[in-house]
C-alpha positions as CSV (number, residue, x, y, z in Angstrom):
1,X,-23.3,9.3,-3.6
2,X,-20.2,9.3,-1.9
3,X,-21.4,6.9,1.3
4,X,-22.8,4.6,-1.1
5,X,-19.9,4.5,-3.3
6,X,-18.0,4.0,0.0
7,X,-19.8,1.1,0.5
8,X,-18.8,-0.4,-3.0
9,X,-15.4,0.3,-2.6
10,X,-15.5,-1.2,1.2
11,X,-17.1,-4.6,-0.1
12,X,-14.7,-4.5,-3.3
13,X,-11.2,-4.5,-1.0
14,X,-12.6,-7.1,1.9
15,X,-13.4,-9.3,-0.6
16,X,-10.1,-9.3,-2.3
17,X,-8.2,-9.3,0.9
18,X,-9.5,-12.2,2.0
19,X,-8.8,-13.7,-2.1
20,X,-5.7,-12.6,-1.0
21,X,-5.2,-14.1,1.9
22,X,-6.5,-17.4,0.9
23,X,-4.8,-17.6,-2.6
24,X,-2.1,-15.4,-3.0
25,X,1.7,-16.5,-2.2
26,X,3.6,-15.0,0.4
27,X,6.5,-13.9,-2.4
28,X,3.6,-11.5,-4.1
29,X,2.1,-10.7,-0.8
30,X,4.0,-7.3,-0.4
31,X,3.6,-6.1,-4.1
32,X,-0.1,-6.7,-3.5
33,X,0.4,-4.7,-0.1
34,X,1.8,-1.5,-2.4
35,X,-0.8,-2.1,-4.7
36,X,-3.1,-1.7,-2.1
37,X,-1.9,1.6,-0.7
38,X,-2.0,2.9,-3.5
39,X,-5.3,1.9,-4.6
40,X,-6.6,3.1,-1.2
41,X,-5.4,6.4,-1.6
42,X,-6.4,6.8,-5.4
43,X,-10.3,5.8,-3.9
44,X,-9.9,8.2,-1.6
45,X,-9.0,11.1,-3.6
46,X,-11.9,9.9,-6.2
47,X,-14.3,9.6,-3.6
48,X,-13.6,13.5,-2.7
49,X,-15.8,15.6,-4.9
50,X,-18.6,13.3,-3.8
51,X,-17.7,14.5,-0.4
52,X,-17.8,18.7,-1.1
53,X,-19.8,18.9,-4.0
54,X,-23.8,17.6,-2.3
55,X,-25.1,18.3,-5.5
56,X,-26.3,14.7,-7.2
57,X,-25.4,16.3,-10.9
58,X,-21.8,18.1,-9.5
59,X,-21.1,14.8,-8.6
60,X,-21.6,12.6,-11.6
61,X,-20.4,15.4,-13.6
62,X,-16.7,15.0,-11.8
63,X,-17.1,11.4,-11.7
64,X,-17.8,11.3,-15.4
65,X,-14.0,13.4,-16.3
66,X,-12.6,10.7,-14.1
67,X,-14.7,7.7,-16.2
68,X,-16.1,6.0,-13.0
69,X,-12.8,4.2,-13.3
70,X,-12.5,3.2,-8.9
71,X,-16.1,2.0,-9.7
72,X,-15.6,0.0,-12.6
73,X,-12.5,-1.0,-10.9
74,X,-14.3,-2.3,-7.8
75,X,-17.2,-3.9,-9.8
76,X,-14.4,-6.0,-12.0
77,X,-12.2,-7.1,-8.5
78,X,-15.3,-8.5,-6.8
79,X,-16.2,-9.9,-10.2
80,X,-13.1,-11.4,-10.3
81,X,-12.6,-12.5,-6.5
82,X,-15.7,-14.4,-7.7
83,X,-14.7,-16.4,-10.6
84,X,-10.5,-16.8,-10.0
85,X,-10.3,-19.4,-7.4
86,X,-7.4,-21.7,-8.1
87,X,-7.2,-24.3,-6.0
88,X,-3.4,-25.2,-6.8
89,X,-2.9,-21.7,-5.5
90,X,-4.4,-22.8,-2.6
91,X,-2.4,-25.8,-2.3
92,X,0.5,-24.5,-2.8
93,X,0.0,-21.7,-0.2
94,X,-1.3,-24.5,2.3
95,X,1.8,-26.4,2.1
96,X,4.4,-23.6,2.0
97,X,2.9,-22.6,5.1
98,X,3.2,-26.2,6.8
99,X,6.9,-26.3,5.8
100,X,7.1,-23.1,7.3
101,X,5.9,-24.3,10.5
102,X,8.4,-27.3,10.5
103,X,11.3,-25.3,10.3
């Protein structure tokens, strides 16, 4: 459980890096940095019983008093990284950068 779960989370935060890289603005960049930190470190302290407790029913039975909530979290951010892709965003980004560069 806990390496395949490691894999969901894995896939979940590249793909919303790179949503982040390519959509987000620089002026949110470092709240979304926090919020990553902490997200990492919530993951990793969900993913832990998986870890100790081998059983396959210990497991599930922790996940379940935590409500699968970094899974259903993961499952809605790639489902998400998916279907928000704003283009102005994009834009925007694009051309804040190139003024950037002039300067």
């Amino acid at each position: 459980m806990f390496f395949s779960s490691t894999a969901l989370i894995i896939y979940s935060s590249r793909r919303t890096y790179k949503w982040q890289r390519d959509y987000m603005s620089e002026r949110f960049v470092k709240y979304w940095r926090m919020f990553s930190l902490v997200m990492t470190h919530v993951g990793l302290i969900y993913l832990t019983p998986a870890f100790h407790l081998v059983e396959f029913k210990e497991t599930l039975r922790a996940w379940n008093g935590m409500y699968w909530f970094v899974h259903i979290f993961s499952i809605a951010s790639i489902a998400l990284t998916i279907l928000v892709r704003p283009e102005r965003w994009k834009k925007r980004k694009k051309d804040f950068a190139a003024s950037k560069k002039e300067k």
